[in-house]
C-alpha positions, 0 to 999 in steps of 0.5 A: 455407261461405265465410270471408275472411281477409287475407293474412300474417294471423298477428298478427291472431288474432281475425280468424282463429279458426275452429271446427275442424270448419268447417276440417276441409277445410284440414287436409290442405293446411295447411302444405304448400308452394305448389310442392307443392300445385301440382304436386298439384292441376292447377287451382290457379294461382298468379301468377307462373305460374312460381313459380320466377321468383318473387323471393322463391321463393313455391313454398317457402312455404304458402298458410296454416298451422292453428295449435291454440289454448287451445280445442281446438275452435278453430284459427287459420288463418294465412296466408302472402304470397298473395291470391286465392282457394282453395277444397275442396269447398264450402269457399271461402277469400277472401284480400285485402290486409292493407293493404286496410280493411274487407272490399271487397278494392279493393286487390287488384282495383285492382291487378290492374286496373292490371297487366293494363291493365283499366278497371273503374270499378263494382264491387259485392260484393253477391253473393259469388258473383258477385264471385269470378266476375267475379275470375276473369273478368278474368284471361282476357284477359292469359292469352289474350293469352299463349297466343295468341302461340304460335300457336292450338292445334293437335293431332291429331283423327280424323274420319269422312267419308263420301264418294268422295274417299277419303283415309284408313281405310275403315270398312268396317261403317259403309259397309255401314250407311250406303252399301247399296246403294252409290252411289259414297260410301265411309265412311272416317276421317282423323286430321288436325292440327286448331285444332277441337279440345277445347281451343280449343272450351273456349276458345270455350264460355268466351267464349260463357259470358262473353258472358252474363255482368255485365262479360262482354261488356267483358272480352272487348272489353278492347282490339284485340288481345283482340278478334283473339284472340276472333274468331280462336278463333270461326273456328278453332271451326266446330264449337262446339255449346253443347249440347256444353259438358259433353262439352268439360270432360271432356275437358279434366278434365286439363291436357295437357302439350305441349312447345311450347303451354306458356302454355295451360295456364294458360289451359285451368284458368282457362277451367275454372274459369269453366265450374265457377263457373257451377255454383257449385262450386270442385272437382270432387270434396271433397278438389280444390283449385282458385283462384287465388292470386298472390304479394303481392310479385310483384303489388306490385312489378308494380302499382308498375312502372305508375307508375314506367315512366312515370318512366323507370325501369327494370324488369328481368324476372328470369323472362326474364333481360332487364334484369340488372346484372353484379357482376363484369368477366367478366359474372357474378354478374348481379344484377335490381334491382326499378327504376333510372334514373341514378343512383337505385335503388328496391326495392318491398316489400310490407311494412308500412313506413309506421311506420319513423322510421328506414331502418336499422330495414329489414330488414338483408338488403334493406338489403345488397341495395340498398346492393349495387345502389347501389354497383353502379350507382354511384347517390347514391339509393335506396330502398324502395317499401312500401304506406301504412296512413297518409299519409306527412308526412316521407319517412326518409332516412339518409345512409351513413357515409364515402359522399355516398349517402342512402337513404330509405323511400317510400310509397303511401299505400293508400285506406281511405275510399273509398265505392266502388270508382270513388271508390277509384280515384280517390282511388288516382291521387291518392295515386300523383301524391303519391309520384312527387312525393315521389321529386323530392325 
């Protein structure tokens, strides 16, 4: 079964009623913190990998809640700040932006597209199915690219020879087998540090699988430094047998911990999930949970920072300590503003902005926190950045009491006539244009 729900859904009942049994699958998970469900199931991702770097500590918050009705046989499934896609069993869950119309999750793909630097101009959901595959299809790239730049992986393998250069252990019942009468071969193992090893092999029967595949061939050809990651685990790969396909996922059933090679492991869960979707199933048992997730505030500030880096701001990276401003002389007390360039400070917020008349009806936490980094920076502007349900005619500004410094409320006004997912883009880029005009201001 396959049902499709908007992320922090709770307002919006109708969309989100459910006859209890259809869900009784999400019972078990309902309520339960992504931290937790994490740690719990192995192959179940969530953006940003480290959930810890998340601004907003998305760890502490749940994927969905099941709250009872007025029917007892019906429950209503809410959501929290995250999109993607989850699935128990045969149960499968699709999670698009709340600022996204109709049921083409354009936004949520566009976004992705923008972040991880991949051009997709056609998209048709004509196949669910399909659709989720191709979903998850994208993200190998940009998880490639990271486990890469830690070397290709290596661990220890055993071999079997069969020869007179002896430099292991002699396996004496197979040499009696396979050398009687003796003819100057002994049979012997080794057990070497190999890059041919389960891991890189699921890997190489990932690519192969993709190669197949609608969008497949692009994906894996996205740019240089994909195709040098390709073509390096090919040849690190002699072995590959596609025959062998099964064997390489029970293998990899597990995630392997490893001290040094810590960005394969979300490599090896999606390669995994792309192997699985081929046989048209989320888990490998009824009560697994698999997908992948990422946090809406996360992605949103992320999408945002592709616009505004080509304005010259600034955008600090919390999760790699780069970037940060100090609230005190003895360099403590370090704060990351979303963006900052001179004297202007942003802060993006996936929420639903777009209605406000006046700033000072923001949220009184995210007001202190911009008006600390205004103040901190000594910026005359600041300002949020939220997603638009409409265009935005006038921009609200406020000035602060006994201070020159204006704050203001800007947007991105999201597509809601797109006739496809080409014009979607299309029209997107335009309404980009319009709001780094608006912030000149």
């Amino acid at each position: 079964m396959r049902i499709n729900l908007t992320d922090n859904n709770l307002g919006q009942p109708d969309a989100s009623l459910f006859q209890r049994k259809e869900v009784a699958a999400l019972f078990p998970i309902a309520g339960k913190t992504i931290a937790e469900l994490c740690q719990q199931n192995e192959n179940l991702l969530i953006f940003p990998y480290s959930i810890e770097s998340s601004a907003d500590r998305i760890g502490k918050s749940s994927v969905m809640t099941l709250l009872n009705t007025d029917d007892p046989e019906q429950v209503c499934v809410s959501t929290g700040n995250v999109m993607g896609f989850i699935g128990i069993g045969d149960l499968q869950i699709k999670i698009k932006s709340r600022f996204d119309a109709g049921r083409d999750d354009f936004l949520l793909h566009y976004m992705l597209q923008k972040v991880l630097s991949f051009n997709l101009f056609d998209l048709s959901h004509n196949n669910e199915q399909e659709d989720v595959f191709d979903f998850i299809m994208f993200m190998f790239p940009y998880l490639l690219k990271a486990a890469m730049r830690q070397g290709v992986y290596r661990e220890y393998q055993h071999f079997q020879h069969n020869d007179a250069n002896v430099k292991g252990t002699i396996d004496v019942a197979r040499h009696i087998a396979r050398n009687t009468p003796f003819e100057g071969n002994i049979a012997y193992s080794t057990r070497e540090y190999s890059r041919d090893n389960s891991m890189t092999q699921l890997i190489r029967h990932t690519i192969e699988l993709m190669k197949t595949k609608r969008y497949g061939q692009a994906v894996l050809n996205v740019d240089s430094e994909t195709i040098e990651n390709v073509n390096t685990i090919i040849e690190h790969t002699p072995s590959y047998n596609k025959n062998a396909r099964s064997n390489v996922i029970s293998k990899n059933l597990r995630i392997k911990p490893h001290p040094y090679y810590t960005e394969y492991h979300p490599l090896q869960a999606l390669c995994m999930q792309i192997l699985r979707m081929e046989e048209v199933k989320y888990g490998e048992s009824d009560d697994e949970i698999c997908g992948i997730l990422f946090d809406g505030a996360w992605l949103w500030e992320e999408y945002v920072n592709t616009i505004l880096s080509n304005e010259g701001f600034i955008h600090p990276e919390n999760n790699l300590h780069k970037g940060g401003i100090y609230l005190f002389e003895n360099h403590s007390g370090v704060r990351y503003p979303d963006f900052y360039k001179d004297d202007f400070v942003l802060d993006a917020k996936y929420k639903r902005l777009g209605s406000y008349e006046k700033v000072s009806k923001v949220d009184r936490d995210d007001i202190h926190q911009l008006i600390t980094y205004m103040t901190r920076l000594k910026a005359s502007r600041g300002g949020f950045i939220a997603p638009l349900e409409q265009k935005q005619t006038t921009v609200p500004t406020q000035r602060l009491v006994n201070n020159p410094a204006t704050m203001s409320i800007f947007g991105i006004e999201i597509c809601n006539t797109a006739e496809s997912y080409s014009d979607f883009c299309t029209k997107m880029a335009e309404m980009e244009a319009t709001f780094v005009e608006s912030l000149k201001t």
